[in-house]
C-alpha positions in Angstrom: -11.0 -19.8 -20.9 -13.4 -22.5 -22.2 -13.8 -22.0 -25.5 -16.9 -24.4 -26.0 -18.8 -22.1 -23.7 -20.2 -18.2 -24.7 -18.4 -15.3 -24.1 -18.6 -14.6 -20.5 -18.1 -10.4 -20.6 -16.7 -9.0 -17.5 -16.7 -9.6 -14.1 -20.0 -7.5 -13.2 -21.9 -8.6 -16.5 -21.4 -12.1 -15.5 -22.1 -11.9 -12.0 -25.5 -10.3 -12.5 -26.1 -13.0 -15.3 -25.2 -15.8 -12.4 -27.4 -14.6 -10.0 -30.3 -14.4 -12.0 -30.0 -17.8 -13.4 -29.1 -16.5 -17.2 -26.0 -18.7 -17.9 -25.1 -22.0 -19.3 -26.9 -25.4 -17.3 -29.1 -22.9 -15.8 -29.6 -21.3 -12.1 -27.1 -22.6 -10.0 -29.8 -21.6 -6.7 -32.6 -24.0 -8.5 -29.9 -26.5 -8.7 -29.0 -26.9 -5.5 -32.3 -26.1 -4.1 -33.7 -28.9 -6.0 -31.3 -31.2 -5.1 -31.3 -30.9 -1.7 -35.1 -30.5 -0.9 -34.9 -34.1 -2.6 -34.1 -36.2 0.3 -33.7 -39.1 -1.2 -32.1 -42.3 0.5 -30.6 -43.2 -2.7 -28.9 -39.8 -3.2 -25.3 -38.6 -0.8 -24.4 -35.1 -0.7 -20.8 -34.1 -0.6 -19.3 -30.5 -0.4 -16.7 -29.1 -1.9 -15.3 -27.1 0.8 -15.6 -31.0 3.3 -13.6 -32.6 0.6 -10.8 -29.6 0.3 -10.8 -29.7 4.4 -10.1 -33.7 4.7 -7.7 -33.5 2.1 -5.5 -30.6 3.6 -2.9 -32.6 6.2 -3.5 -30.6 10.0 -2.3 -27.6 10.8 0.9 -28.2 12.4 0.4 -26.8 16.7 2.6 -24.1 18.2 4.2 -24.1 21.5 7.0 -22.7 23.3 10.4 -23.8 22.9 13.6 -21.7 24.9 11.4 -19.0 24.9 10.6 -19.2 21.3 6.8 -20.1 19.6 8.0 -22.8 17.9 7.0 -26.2 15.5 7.7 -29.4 15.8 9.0 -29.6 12.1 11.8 -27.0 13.5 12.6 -28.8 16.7 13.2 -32.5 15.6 16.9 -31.9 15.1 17.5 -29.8 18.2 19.9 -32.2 19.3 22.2 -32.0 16.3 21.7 -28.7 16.3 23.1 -28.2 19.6 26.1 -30.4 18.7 27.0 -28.6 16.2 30.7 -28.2 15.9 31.2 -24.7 14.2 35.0 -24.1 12.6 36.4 -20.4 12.8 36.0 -19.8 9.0 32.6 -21.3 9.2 29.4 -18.8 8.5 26.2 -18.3 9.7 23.2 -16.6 8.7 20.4 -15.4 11.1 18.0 -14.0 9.2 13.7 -13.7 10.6 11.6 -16.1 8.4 8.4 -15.2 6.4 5.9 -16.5 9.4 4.7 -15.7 12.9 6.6 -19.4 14.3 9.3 -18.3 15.7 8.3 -15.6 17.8 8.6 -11.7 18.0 10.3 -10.1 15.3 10.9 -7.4 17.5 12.9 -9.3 19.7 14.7 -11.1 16.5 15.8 -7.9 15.5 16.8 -5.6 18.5 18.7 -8.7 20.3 20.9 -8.9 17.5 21.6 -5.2 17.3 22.0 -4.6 20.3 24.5 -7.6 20.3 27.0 -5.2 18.9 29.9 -8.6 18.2 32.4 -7.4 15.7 31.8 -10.9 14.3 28.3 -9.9 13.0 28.0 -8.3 10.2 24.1 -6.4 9.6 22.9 -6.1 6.4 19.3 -4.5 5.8 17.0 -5.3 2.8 16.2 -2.7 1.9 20.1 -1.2 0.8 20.0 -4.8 -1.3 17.4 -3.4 -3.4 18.6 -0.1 -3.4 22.1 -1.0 -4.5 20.7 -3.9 -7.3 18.5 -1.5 -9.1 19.8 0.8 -11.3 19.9 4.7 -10.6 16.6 6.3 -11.9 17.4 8.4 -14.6 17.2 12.2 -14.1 14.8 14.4 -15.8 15.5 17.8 -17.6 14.1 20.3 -19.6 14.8 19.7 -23.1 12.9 21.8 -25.7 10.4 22.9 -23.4 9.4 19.2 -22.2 10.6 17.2 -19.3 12.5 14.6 -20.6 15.4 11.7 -19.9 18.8 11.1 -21.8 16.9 7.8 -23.1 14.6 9.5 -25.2 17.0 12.3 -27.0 19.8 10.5 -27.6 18.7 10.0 -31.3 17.2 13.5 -31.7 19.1 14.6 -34.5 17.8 11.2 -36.3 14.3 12.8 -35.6 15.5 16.1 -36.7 17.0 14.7 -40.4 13.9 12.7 -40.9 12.7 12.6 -44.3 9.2 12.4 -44.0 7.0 10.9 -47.2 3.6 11.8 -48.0 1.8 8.7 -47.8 3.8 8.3 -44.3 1.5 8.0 -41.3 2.8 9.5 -37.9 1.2 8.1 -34.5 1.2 10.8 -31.5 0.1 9.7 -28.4 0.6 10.8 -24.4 2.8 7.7 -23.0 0.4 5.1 -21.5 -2.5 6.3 -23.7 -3.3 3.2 -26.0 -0.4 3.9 -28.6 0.3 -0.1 -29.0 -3.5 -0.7 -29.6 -3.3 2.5 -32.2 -0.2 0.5 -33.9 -1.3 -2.4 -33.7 -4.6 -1.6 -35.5 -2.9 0.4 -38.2 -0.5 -2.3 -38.9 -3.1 -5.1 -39.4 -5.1 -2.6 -41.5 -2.2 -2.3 -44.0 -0.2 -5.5 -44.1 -2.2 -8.5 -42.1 -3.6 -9.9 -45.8 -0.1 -8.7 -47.7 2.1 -10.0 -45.1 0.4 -12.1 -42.9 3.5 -13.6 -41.6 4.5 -10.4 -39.8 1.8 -11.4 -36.7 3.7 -14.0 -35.7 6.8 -13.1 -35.9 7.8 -9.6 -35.7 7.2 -7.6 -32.3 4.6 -4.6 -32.7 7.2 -2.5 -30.8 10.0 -3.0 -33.6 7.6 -1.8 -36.9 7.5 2.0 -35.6 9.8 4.4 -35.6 10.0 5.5 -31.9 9.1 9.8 -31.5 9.6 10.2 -27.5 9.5 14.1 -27.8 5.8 15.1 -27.7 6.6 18.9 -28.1 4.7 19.7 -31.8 6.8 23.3 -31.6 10.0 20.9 -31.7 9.3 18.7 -34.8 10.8 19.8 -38.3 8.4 21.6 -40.7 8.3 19.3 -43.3 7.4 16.7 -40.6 3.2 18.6 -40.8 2.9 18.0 -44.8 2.0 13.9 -43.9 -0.9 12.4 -41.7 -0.8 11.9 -38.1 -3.4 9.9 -36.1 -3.7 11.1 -32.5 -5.1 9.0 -29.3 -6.3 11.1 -27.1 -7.1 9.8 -23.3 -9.0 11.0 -20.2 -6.4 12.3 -17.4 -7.3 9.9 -15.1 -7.0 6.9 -17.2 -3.7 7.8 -18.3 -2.6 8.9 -14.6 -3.7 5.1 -13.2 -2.1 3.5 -16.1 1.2 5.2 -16.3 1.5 5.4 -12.2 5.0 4.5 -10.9 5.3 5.1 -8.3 3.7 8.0 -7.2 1.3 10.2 -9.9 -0.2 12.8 -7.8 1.4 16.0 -7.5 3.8 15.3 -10.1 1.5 14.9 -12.5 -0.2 17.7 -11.6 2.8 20.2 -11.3 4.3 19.0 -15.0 7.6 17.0 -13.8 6.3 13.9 -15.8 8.3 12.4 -18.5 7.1 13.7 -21.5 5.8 17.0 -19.9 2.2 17.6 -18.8 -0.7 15.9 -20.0 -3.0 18.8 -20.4 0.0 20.6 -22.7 -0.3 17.6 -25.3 -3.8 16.9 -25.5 -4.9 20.9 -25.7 -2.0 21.4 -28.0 -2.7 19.0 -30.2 -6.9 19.9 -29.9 -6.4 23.6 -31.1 -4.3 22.5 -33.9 -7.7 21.6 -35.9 -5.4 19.8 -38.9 -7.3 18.5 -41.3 -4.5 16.0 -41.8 -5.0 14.6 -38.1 -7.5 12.1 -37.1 -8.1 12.4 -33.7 -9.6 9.1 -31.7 -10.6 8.8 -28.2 -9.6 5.7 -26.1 -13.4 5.6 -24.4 -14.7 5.6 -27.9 -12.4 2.7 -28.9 -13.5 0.4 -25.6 -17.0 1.4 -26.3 -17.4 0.4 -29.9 -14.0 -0.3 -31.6 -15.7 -1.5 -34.6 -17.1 2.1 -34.8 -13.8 3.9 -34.7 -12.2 1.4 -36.8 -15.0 2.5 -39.5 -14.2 6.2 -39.0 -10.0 5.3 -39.1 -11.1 3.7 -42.2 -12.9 6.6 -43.7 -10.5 9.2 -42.8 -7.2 7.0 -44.2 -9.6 6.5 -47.7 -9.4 2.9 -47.7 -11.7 0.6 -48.9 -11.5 -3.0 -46.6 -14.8 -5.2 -46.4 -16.6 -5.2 -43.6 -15.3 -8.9 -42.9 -11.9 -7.6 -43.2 -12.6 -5.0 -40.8 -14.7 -7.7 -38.0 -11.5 -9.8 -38.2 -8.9 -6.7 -36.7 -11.9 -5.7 -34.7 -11.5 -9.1 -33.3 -7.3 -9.3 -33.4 -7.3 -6.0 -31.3 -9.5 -6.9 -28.4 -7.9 -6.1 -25.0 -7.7 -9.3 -23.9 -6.5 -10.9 -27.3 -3.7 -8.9 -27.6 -2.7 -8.9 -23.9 -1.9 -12.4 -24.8 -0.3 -11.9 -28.2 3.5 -11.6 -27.2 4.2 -9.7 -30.8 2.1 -6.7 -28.6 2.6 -7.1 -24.9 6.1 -6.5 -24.9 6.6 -9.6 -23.7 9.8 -10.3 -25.8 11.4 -6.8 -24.2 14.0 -8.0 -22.0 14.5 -4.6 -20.2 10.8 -5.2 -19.2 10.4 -6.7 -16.0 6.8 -8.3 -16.0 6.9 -9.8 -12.4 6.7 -5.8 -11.4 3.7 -4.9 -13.4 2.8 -6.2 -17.0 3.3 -3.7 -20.2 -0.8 -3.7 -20.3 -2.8 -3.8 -17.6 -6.7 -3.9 -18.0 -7.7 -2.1 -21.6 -10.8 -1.3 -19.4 -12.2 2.7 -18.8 -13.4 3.9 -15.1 -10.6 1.9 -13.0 -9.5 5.4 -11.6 -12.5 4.6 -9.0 -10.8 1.8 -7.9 -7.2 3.6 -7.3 -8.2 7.0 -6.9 -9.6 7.7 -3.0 -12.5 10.8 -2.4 -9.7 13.7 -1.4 -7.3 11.9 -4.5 -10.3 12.7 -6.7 -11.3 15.5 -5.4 -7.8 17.3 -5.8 -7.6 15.9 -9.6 -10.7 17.0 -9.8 -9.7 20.6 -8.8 -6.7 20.9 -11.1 -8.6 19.5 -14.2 -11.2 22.1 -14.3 -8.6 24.9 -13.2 -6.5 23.4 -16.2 -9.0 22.7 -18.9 -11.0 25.6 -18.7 -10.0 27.7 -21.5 -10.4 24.2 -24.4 -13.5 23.2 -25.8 -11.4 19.4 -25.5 -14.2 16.7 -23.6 -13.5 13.6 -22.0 -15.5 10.8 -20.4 -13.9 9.0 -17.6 -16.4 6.0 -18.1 -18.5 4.5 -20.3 
C-alpha cells in the first residue's frame, strides 16, 4: 500500500468514500466529467482499456484439424510430428491440456479407455493426490474430548507441569484469535525489555503448546495462576477453522478439540476471578479498549503511548504480514492451500454460510446455548 496516502479502511468504507468524491485529488466523476465536456482541440483523450486492447497481440483463431479444434501454434510441426520415428523403449504421454483447443474432453478421454492396449498404462489424478498426501489422522476420545495422537503425545509433560504463580495460561477454542492473544501478551511484557525478540523469534515458539481444552483434565495446581480466555462467536470460528467440511460435524461434536459450545459454556460458568475473559468482536471493534481492560486486570502500569504502539503492532493486517506471527516460517504449513490467517475481520459467515446453512446453525445454536447466560455478536 502507499504509504504517502491516508489509511484507506476496508473495502466498503472506501468504496462509499469513492463514490462520493471524499478521497485524495478529489471526485474521480468531476474529473472526468470536466475533462471531457472540455472539447478542446488542444486536448487528446486516451483510455485505458484502448491502450491494454492494442497492446495485447490477437487472439490466436480456431479451426478444425483431423477432426480436432485446433491452433496454428500446435499445427506448425505437424510434419515432423508425423515423421516421427518412435523406438520400442520410447514413452509417450497423452494427457488433455488445460484449454478448450483441442477439442472434446469427452472424446479425449473415453477413446483412450476404450482403447483397452496393454501398452497404455491409465493413471487418474485424483489417486496422485490421494497417494501424495499423507493419511489424515484419526480422531478418538481422549479424556472426554475428541482428539489426534499429535496433540497427546506430550500429555504427561502437561500433567508434571509445575505451574508458577505469576505464570499466565492462554485458553482458547482452535481458530479463535489465540496468536493475536499471544502475540499481544508478549509485546506487553518484553517488546521494551527485549525488543530483539520481534524480529527474530517466531510467536508460535514463546508458548508452551496445551492442545487438550478439557478444564476437568488439567492438574489442580494448574487453577492457583491466571488464565486469559478468547472467547469467539460459533460462526466465526466455524468459517475460520473450515477444512473441509464444518457442518454437521461441528454440530454433532467430532471436531478436534471437542465441541465448541462445551469450551466456551465451560469455561463461562466457571466465573474465576483469576480469568479474564475477552471477546474477539470486542477486540476488532476497539482493540485499544480491550487492551486497556487486559491491562487493568494483569495490574500493570504501561503509558498510554506504550499501549497505542502494540495497539498498532497487533492490527490484522500488520501482523498478517509479520512472519514472526503468520506461521510463515512453519514448514509443515502449506500456505499455497490456505494461509495460517485469513481476514481478522467479524461477519464473513454471511459470505460462506448460504440461508438453509444458517438457518440449520441457527437451529442448533439456540437448542445448544439455551441454558448459559454466555452472548455473542456475529458482527459488529
Amino acid at each position: 500500500m502507499d504509504k504517502t496516502q491516508p489509511e484507506p479502511g476496508d473495502w466498503t468504507s472506501y468504496q462509499q468514500k469513492f463514490m462520493d468524491g471524499k478521497v485524495v485529488f478529489g471526485s474521480w466523476y468531476d474529473h472526468v466529467t470536466g475533462w471531457w465536456e472540455r472539447k478542446d482541440p488542444k486536448v487528446h483523450y486516451m483510455f485505458f482499456e484502448d491502450m491494454v486492447e492494442t497492446m495485447m497481440p490477437p487472439r490466436p483463431k480456431i479451426f478444425d484439424f483431423h477432426g480436432v479444434s485446433m491452433i496454428h501454434q500446435f499445427t506448425n510441426n505437424w510434419e515432423n510430428i508425423q515423421n516421427f520415428k518412435a523406438r520400442p523403449d520410447d514413452i509417450l504421454i497423452a494427457t488433455y491440456p488445460k484449454s478448450v483447443v483441442f477439442g472434446s474432453w469427452y472424446d479425449h478421454v473415453t477413446g483412450w479407455w476404450e482403447r483397452k492396449d496393454p501398452k497404455v498404462h491409465y493413471m487418474f489424478f485424483e489417486d496422485m493426490v490421494e497417494t501424495m498426501m499423507p493419511p489424515r489422522p484419526k480422531i478418538f476420545d481422549f479424556h472426554g474430548v475428541s482428539m489426534i495422537h499429535q496433540f497427546t503425545n506430550n500429555w504427561e509433560n502437561i500433567q508434571n507441569f509445575k505451574a508458577r504463580p505469576d505464570d499466565i495460561l492462554i485458553a482458547t477454542y482452535p481458530k479463535s484469535g489465540t496468536t493475536w492473544t499471544c502475540y499481544l501478551l508478549d509485546l506487553l511484557y518484553f517488546s521494551q525489555t527485549q525488543p530483539d525478540r520481534l524480529t527474530s523469534t517466531p510467536i508460535h515458539l514463546e508458548y508452551l503448546s496445551w492442545r487438550l481444552r478439557n478444564q476437568t483434565s488439567l492438574p489442580e495446581r494448574i487453577w492457583q495462576i491466571v488464565w486469559i480466555l478468547l472467547l469467539v462467536s460459533s460462526k466465526l470460528t466455524c468459517r475460520s477453522s473450515w477444512f473441509p467440511s464444518p457442518f454437521g460435524n461441528r454440530n454433532a461434536g467430532y471436531m478436534v478439540f471437542g465441541s465448541w459450545y462445551d469450551h466456551v459454556t465451560g469455561w463461562w460458568e466457571r466465573k474465576d476471578p483469576k480469568v479474564h475473559y475477552m471477546f474477539f468482536e470486542d477486540m476488532v471493534e476497539d482493540t485499544g479498549r480491550e487492551i486497556d481492560k487486559l491491562c487493568s486486570f494483569l495490574g500493570s502500569t504501561w503509558t498510554g503511548e506504550e499501549k497505542e504502539r502494540i495497539r498498532h503492532l497487533v492490527k490484522f493486517d500488520n501482523m498478517k504480514k509479520d512472519k514472526m506471527v503468520n506461521y510463515l516460517t512453519v514448514k509443515a504449513m502449506d500456505f499455497k492451500i490456505s494461509p495460517f490467517m485469513r481476514k481478522g475481520k467479524v461477519g464473513d459467515w454471511k459470505n460462506q454460510f448460504t440461508v438453509t446453512q444458517n438457518e440449520q446453525f441457527e437451529e442448533d445454536y439456540k437448542k445448544k446455548m439455551r441454558k448459559t447466560t454466555l452472548q455473542f455478536r456475529t458482527q459488529v
